[in-house]
PDB file with one MODEL, atoms N, CA, C and O in Angstrom:
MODEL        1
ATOM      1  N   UNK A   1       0.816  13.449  10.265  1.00  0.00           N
ATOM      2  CA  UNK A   1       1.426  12.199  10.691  1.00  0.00           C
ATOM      3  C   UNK A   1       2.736  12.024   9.914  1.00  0.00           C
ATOM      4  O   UNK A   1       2.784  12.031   8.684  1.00  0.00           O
ATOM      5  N   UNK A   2       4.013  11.834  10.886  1.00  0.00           N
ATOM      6  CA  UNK A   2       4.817  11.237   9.776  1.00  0.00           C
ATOM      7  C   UNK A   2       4.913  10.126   9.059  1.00  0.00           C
ATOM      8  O   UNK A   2       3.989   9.354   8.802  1.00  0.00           O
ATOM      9  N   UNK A   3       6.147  10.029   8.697  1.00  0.00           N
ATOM     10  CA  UNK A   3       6.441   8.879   7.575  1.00  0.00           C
ATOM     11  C   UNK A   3       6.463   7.498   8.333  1.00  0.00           C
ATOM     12  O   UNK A   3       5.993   6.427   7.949  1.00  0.00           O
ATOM     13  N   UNK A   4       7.292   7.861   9.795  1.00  0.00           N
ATOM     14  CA  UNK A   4       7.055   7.007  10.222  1.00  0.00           C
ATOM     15  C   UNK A   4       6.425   6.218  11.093  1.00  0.00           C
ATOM     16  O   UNK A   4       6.709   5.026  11.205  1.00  0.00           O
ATOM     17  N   UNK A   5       5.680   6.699  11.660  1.00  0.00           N
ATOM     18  CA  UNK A   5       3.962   6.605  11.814  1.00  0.00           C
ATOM     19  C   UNK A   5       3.294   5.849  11.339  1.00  0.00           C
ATOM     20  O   UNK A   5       2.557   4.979  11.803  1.00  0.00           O
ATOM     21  N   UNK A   6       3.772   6.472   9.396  1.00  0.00           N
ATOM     22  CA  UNK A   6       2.810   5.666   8.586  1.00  0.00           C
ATOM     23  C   UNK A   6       3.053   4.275   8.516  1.00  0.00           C
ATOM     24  O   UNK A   6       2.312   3.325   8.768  1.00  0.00           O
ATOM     25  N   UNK A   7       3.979   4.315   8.210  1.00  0.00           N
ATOM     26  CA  UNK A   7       4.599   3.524   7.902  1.00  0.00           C
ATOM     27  C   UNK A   7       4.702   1.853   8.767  1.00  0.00           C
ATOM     28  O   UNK A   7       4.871   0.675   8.453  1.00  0.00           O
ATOM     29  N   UNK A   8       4.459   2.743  10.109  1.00  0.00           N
ATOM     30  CA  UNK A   8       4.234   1.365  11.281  1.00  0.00           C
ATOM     31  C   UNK A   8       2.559   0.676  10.847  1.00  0.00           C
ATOM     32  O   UNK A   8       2.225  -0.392  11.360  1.00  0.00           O
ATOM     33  N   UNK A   9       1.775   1.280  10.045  1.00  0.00           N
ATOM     34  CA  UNK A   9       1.032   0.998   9.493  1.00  0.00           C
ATOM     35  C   UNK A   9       1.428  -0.305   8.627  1.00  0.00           C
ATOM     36  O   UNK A   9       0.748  -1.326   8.724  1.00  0.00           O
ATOM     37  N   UNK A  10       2.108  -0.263   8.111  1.00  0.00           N
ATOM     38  CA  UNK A  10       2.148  -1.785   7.030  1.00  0.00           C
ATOM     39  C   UNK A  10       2.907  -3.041   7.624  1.00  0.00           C
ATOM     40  O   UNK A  10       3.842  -3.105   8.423  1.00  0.00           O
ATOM     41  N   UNK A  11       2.433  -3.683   7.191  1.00  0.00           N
ATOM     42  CA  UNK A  11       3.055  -4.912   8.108  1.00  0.00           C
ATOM     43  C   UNK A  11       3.152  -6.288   7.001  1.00  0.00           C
ATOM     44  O   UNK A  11       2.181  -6.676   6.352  1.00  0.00           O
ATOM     45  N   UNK A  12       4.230  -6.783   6.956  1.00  0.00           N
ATOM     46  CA  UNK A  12       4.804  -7.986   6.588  1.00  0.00           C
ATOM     47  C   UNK A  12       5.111  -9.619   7.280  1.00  0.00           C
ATOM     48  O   UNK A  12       5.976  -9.994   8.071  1.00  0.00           O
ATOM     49  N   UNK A  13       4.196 -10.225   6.719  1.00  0.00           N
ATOM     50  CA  UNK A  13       4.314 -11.604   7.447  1.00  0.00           C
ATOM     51  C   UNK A  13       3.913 -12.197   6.450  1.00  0.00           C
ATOM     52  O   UNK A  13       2.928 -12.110   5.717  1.00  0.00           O
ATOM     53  N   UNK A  14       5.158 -13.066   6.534  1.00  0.00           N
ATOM     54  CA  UNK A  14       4.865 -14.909   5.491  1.00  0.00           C
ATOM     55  C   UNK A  14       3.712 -15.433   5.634  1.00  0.00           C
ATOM     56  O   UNK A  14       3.202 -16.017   4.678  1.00  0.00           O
ATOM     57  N   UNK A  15       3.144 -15.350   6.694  1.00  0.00           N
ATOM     58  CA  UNK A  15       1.991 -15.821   6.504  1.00  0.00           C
ATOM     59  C   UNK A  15       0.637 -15.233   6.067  1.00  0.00           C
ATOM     60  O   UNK A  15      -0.392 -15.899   5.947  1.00  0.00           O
ATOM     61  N   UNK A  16       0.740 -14.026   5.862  1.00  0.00           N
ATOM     62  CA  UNK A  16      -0.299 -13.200   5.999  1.00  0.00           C
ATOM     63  C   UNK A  16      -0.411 -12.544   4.225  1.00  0.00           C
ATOM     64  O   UNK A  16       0.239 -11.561   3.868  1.00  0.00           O
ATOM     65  N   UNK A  17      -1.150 -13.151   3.493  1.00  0.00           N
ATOM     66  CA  UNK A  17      -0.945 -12.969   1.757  1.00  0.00           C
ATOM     67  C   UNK A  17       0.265 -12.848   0.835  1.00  0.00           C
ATOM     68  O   UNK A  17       0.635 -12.060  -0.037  1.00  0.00           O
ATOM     69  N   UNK A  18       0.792 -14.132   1.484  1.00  0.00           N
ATOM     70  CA  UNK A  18       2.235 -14.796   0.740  1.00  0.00           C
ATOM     71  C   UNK A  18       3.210 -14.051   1.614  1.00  0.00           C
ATOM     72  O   UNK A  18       4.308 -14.605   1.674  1.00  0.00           O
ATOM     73  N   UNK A  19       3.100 -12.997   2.271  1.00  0.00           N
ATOM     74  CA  UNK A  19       4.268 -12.250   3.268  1.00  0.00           C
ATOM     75  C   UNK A  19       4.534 -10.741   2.084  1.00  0.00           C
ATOM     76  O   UNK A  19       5.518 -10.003   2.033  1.00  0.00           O
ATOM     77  N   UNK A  20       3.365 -10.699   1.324  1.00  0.00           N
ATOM     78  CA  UNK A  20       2.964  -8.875   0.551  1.00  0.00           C
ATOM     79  C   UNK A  20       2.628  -8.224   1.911  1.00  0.00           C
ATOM     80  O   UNK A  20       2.027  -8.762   2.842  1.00  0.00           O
ATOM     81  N   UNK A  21       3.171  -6.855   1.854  1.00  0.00           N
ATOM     82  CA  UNK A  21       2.925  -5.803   2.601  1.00  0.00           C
ATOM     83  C   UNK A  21       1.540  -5.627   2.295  1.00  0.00           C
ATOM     84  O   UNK A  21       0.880  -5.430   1.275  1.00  0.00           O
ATOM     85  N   UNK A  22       1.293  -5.780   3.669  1.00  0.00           N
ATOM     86  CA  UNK A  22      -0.236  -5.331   3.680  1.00  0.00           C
ATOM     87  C   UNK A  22      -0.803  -4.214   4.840  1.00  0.00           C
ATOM     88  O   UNK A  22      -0.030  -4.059   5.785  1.00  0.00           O
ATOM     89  N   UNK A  23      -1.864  -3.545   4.871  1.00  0.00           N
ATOM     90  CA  UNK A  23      -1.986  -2.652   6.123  1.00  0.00           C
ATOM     91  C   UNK A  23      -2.285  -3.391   7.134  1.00  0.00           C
ATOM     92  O   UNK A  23      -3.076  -4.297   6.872  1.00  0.00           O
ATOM     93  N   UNK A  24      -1.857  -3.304   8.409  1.00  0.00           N
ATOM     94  CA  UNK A  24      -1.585  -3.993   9.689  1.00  0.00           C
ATOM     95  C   UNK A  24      -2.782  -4.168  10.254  1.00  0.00           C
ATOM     96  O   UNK A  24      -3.444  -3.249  10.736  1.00  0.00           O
ATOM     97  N   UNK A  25      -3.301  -5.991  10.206  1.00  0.00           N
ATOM     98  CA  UNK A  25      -4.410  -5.870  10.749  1.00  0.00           C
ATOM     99  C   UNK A  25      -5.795  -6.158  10.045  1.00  0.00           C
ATOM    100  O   UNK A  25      -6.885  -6.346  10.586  1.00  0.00           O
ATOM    101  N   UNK A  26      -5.437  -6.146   8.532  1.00  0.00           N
ATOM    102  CA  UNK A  26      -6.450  -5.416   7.495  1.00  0.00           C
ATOM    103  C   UNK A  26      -6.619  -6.727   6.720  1.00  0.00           C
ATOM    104  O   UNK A  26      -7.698  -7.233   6.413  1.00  0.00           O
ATOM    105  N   UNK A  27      -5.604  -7.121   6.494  1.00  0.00           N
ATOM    106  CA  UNK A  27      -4.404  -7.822   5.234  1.00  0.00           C
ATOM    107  C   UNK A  27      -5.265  -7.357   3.739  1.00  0.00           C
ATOM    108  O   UNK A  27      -5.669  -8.059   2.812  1.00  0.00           O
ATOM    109  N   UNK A  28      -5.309  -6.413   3.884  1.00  0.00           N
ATOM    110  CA  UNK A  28      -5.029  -5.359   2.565  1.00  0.00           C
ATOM    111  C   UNK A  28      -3.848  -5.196   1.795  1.00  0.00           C
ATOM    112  O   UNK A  28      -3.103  -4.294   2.178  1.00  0.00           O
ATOM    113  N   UNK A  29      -3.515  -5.816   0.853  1.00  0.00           N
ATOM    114  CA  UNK A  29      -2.067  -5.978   0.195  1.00  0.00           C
ATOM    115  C   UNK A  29      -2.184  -3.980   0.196  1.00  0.00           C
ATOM    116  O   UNK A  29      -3.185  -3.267   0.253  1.00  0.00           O
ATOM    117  N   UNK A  30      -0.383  -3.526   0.087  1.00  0.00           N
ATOM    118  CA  UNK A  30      -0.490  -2.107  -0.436  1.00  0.00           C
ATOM    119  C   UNK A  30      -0.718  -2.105  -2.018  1.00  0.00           C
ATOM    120  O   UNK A  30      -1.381  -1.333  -2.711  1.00  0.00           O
ATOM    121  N   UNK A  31      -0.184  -2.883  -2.259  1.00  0.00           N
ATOM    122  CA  UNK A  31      -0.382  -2.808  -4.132  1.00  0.00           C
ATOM    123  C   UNK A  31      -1.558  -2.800  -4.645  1.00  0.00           C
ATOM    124  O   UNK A  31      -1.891  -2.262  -5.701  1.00  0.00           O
ATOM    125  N   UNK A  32      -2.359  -3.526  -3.749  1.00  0.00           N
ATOM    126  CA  UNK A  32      -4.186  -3.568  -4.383  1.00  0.00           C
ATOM    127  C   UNK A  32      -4.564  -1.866  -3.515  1.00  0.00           C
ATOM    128  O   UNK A  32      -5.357  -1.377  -4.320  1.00  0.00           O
ATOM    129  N   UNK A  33      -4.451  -1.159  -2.740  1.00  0.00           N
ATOM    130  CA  UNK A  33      -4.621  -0.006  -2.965  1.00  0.00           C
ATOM    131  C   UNK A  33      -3.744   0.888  -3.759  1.00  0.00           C
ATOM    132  O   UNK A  33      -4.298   1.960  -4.002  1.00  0.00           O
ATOM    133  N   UNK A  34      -2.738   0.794  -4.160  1.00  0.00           N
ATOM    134  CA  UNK A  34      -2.178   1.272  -5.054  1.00  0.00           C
ATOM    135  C   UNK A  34      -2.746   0.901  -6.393  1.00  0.00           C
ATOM    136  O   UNK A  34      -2.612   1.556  -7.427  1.00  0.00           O
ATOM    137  N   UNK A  35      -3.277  -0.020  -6.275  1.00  0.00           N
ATOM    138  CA  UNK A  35      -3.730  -0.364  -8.336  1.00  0.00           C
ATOM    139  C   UNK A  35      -4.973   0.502  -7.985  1.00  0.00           C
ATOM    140  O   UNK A  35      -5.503   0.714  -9.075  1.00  0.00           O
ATOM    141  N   UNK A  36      -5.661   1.073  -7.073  1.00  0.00           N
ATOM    142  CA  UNK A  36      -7.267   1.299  -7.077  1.00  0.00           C
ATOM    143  C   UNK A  36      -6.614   3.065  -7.597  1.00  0.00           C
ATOM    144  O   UNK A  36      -6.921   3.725  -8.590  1.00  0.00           O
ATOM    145  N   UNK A  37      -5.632   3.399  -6.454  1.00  0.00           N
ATOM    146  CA  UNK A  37      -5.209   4.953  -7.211  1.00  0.00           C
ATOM    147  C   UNK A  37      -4.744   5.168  -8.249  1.00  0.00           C
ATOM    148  O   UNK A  37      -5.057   6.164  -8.901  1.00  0.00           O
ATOM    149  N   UNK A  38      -3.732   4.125  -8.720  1.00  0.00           N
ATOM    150  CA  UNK A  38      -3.341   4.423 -10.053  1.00  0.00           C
ATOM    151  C   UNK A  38      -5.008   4.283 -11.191  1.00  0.00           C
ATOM    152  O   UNK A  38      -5.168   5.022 -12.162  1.00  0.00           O
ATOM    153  N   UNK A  39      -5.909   3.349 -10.824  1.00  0.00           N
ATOM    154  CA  UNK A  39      -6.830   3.457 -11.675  1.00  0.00           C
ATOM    155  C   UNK A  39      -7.712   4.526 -11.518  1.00  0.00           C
ATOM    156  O   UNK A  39      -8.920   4.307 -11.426  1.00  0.00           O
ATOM    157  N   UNK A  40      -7.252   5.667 -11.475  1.00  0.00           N
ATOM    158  CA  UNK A  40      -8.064   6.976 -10.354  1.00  0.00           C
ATOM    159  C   UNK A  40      -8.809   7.030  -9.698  1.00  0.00           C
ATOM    160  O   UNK A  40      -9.307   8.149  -9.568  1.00  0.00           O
ATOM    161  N   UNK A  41      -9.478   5.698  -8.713  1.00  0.00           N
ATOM    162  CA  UNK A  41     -10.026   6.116  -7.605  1.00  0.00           C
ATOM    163  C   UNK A  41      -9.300   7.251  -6.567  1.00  0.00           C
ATOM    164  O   UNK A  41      -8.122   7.580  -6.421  1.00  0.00           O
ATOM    165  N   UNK A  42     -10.244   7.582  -6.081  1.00  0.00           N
ATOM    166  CA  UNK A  42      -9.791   9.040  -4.834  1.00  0.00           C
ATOM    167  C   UNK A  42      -9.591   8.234  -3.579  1.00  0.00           C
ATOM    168  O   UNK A  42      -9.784   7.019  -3.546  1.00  0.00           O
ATOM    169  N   UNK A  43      -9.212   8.921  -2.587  1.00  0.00           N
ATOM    170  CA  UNK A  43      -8.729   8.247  -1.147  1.00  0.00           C
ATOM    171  C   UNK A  43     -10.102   8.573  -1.026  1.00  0.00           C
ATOM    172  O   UNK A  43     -10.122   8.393   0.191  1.00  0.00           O
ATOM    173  N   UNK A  44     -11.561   8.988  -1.351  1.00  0.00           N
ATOM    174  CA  UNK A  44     -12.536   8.809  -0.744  1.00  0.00           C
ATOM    175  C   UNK A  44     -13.206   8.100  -0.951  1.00  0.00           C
ATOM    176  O   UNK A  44     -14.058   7.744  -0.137  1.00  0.00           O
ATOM    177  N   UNK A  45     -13.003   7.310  -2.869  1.00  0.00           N
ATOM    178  CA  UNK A  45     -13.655   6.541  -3.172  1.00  0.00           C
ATOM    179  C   UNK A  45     -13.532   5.507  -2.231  1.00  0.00           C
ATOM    180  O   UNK A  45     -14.470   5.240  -1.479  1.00  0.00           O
ATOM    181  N   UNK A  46     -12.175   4.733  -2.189  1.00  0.00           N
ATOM    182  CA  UNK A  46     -11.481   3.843  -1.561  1.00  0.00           C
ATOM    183  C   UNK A  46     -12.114   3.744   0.038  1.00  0.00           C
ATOM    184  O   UNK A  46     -12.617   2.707   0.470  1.00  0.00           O
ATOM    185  N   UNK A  47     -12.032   4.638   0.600  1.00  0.00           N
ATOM    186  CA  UNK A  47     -12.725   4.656   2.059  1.00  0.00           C
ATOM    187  C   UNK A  47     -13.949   4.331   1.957  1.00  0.00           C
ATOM    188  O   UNK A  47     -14.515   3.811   2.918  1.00  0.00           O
ATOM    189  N   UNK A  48     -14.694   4.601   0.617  1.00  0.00           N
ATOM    190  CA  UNK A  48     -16.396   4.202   0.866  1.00  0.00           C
ATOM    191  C   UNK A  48     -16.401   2.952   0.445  1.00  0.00           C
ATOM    192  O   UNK A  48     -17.457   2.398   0.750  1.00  0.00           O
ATOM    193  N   UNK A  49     -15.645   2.259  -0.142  1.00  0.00           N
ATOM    194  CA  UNK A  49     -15.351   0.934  -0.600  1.00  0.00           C
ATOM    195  C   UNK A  49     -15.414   0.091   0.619  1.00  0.00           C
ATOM    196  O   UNK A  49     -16.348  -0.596   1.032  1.00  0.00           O
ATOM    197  N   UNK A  50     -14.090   0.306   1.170  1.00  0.00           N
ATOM    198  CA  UNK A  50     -13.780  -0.395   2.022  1.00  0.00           C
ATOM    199  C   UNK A  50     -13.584   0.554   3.432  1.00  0.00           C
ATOM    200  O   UNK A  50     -12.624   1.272   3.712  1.00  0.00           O
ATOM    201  N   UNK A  51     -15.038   0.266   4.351  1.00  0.00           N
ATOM    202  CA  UNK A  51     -15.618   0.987   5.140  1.00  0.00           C
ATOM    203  C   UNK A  51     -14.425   0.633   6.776  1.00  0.00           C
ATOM    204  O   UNK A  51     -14.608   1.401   7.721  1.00  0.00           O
ATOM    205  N   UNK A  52     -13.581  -0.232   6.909  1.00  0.00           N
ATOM    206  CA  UNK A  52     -12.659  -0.523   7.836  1.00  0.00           C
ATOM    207  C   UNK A  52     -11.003   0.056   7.470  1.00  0.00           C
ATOM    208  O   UNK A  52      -9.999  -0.357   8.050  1.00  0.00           O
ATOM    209  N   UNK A  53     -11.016   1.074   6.402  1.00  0.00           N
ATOM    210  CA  UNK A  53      -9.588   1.426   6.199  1.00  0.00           C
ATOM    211  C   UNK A  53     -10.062   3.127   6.743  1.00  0.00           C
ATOM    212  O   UNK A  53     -11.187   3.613   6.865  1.00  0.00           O
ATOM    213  N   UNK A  54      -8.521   3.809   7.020  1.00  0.00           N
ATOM    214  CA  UNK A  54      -8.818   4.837   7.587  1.00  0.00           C
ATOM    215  C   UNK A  54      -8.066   5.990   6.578  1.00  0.00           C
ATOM    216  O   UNK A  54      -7.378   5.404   5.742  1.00  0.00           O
ATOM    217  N   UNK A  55      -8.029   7.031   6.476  1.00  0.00           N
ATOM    218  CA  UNK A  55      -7.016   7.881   5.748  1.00  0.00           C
ATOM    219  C   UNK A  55      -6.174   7.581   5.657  1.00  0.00           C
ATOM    220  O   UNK A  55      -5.611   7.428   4.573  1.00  0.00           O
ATOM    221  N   UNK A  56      -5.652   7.337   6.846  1.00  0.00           N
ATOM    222  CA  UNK A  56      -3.745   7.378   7.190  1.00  0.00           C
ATOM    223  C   UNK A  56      -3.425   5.828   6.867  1.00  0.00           C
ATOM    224  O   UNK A  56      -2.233   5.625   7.095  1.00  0.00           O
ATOM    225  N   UNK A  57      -3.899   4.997   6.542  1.00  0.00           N
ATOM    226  CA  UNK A  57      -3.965   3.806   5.779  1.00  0.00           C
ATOM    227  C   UNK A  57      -3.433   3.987   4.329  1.00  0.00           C
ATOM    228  O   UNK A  57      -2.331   3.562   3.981  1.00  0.00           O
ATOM    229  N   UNK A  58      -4.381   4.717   3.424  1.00  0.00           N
ATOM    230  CA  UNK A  58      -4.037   4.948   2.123  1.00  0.00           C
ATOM    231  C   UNK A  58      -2.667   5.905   2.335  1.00  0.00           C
ATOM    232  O   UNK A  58      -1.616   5.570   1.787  1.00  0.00           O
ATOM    233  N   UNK A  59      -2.717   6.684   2.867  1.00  0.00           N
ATOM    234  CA  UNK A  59      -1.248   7.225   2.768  1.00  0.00           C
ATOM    235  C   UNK A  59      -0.204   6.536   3.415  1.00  0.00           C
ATOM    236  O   UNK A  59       0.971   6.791   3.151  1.00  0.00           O
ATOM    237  N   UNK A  60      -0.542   5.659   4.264  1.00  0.00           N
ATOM    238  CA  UNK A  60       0.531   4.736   4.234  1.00  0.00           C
ATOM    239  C   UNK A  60       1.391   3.902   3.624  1.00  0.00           C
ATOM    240  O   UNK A  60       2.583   3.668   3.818  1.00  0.00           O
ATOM    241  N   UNK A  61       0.437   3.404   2.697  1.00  0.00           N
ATOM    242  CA  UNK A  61       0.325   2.351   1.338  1.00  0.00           C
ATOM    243  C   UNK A  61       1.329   3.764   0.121  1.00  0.00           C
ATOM    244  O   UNK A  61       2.282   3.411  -0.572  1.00  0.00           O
ATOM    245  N   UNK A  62       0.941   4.873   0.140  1.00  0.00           N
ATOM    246  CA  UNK A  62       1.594   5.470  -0.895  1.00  0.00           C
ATOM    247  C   UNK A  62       2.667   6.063  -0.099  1.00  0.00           C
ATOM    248  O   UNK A  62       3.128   6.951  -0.817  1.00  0.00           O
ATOM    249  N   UNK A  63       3.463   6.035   1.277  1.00  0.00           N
ATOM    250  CA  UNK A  63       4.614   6.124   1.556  1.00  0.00           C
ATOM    251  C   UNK A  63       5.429   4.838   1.391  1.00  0.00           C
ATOM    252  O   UNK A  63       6.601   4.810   1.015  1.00  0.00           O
ATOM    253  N   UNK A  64       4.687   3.782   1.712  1.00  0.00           N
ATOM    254  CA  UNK A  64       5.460   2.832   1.468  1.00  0.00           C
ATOM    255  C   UNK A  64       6.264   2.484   0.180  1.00  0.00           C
ATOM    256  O   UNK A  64       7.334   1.886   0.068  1.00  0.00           O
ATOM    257  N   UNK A  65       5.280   3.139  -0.946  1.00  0.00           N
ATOM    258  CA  UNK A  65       5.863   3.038  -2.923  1.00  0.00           C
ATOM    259  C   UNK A  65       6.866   4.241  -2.689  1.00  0.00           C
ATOM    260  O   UNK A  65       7.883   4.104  -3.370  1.00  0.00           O
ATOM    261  N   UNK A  66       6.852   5.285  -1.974  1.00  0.00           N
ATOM    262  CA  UNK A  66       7.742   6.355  -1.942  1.00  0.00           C
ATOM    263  C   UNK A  66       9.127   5.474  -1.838  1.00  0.00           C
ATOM    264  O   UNK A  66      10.125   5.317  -2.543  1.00  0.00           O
ATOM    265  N   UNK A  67       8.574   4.915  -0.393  1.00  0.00           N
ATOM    266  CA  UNK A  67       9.981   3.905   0.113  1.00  0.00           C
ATOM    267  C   UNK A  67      10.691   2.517  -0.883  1.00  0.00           C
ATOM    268  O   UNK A  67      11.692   1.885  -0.549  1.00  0.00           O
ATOM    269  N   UNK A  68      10.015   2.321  -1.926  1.00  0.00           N
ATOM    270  CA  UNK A  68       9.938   1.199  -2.258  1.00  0.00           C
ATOM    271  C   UNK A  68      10.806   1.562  -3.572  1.00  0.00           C
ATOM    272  O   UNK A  68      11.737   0.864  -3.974  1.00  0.00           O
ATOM    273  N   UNK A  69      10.332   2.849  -4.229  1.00  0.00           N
ATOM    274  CA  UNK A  69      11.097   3.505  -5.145  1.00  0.00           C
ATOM    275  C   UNK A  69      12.307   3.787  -5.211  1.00  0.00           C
ATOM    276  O   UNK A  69      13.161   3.361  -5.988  1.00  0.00           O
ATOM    277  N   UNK A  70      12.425   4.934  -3.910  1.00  0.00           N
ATOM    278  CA  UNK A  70      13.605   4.849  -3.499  1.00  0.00           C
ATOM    279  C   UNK A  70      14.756   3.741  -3.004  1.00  0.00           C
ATOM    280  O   UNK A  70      15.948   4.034  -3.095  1.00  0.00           O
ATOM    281  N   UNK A  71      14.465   2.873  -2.649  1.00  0.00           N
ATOM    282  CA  UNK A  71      15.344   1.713  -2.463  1.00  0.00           C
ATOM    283  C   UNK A  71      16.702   1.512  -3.171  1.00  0.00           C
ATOM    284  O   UNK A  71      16.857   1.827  -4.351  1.00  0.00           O
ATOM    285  N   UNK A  72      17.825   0.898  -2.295  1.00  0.00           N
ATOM    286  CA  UNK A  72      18.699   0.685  -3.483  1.00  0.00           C
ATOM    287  C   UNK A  72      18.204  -0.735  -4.104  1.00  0.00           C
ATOM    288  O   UNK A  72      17.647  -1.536  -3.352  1.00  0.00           O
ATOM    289  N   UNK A  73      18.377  -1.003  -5.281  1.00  0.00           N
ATOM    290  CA  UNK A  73      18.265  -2.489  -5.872  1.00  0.00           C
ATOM    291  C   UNK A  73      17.483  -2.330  -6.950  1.00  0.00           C
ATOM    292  O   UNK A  73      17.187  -1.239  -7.437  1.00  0.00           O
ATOM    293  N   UNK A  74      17.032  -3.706  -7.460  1.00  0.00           N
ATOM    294  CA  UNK A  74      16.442  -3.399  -9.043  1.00  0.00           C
ATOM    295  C   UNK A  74      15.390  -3.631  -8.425  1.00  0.00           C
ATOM    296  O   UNK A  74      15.212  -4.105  -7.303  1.00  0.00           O
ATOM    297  N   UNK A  75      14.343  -3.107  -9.573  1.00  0.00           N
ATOM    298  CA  UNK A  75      12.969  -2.699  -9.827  1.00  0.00           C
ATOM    299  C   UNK A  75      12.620  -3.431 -11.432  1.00  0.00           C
ATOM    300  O   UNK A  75      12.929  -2.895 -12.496  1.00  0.00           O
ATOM    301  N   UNK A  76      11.956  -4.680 -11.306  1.00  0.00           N
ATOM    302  CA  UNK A  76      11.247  -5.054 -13.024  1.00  0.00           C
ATOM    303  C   UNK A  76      10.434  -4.685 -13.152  1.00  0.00           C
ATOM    304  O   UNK A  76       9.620  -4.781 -12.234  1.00  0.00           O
ATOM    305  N   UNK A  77      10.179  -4.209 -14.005  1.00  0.00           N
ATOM    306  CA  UNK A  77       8.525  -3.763 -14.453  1.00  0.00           C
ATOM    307  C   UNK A  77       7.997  -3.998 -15.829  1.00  0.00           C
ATOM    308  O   UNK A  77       8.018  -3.137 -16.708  1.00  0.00           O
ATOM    309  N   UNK A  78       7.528  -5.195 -15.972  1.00  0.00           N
ATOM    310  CA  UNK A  78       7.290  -5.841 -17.500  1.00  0.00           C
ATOM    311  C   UNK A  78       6.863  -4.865 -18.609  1.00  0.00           C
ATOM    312  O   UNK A  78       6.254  -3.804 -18.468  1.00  0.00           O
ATOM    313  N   UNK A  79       7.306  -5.441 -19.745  1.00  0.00           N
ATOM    314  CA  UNK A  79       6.540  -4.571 -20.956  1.00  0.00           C
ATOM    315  C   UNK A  79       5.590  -5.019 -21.508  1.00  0.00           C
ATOM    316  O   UNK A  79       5.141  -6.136 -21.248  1.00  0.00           O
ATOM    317  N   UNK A  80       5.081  -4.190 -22.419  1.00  0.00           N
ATOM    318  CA  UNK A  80       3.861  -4.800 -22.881  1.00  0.00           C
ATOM    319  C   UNK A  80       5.326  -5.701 -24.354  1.00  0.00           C
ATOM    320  O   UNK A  80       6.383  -5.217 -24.756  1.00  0.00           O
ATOM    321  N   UNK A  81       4.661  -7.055 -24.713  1.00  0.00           N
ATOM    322  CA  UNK A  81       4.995  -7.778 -25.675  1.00  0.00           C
ATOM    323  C   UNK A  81       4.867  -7.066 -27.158  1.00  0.00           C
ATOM    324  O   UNK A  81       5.171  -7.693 -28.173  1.00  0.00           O
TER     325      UNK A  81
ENDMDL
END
């Protein structure tokens, strides 16, 4: 699947968990599957978790940080105090 494929996967609306990208449909913020991989769950854990997301879901969510990275503009990312 491509990128952009995936990508039609995420979807943004003000109304729909403050207007956070979430998977389309789901309202699965991407960042709350992104915190589950960064905390090393596997894309299989995650699927047995949450029995209504599909593969191409989680890789959607991690094209979207591809896209999000790349961006022009700033990026904060707090420190620890």
């Amino acid at each position: 699947m491509e990128n952009n494929e995936l990508l039609s996967r995420i979807t943004i609306d003000p109304v729909i968990c403050h207007g956070k990208p979430c998977i389309g449909g789901l309202r699965y913020p991407v960042s709350s599957i992104l915190e589950y991989l960064a905390a090393g769950d596997t894309i299989e854990d995650i699927l047995a978790e949450f029995t209504d997301l599909k593969e191409e879901d989680i890789k959607a969510c991690l094209a979207f940080a591809v896209l999000a990275v790349n961006a022009k503009g700033s990026i904060v990312i707090p420190h620890a105090a």
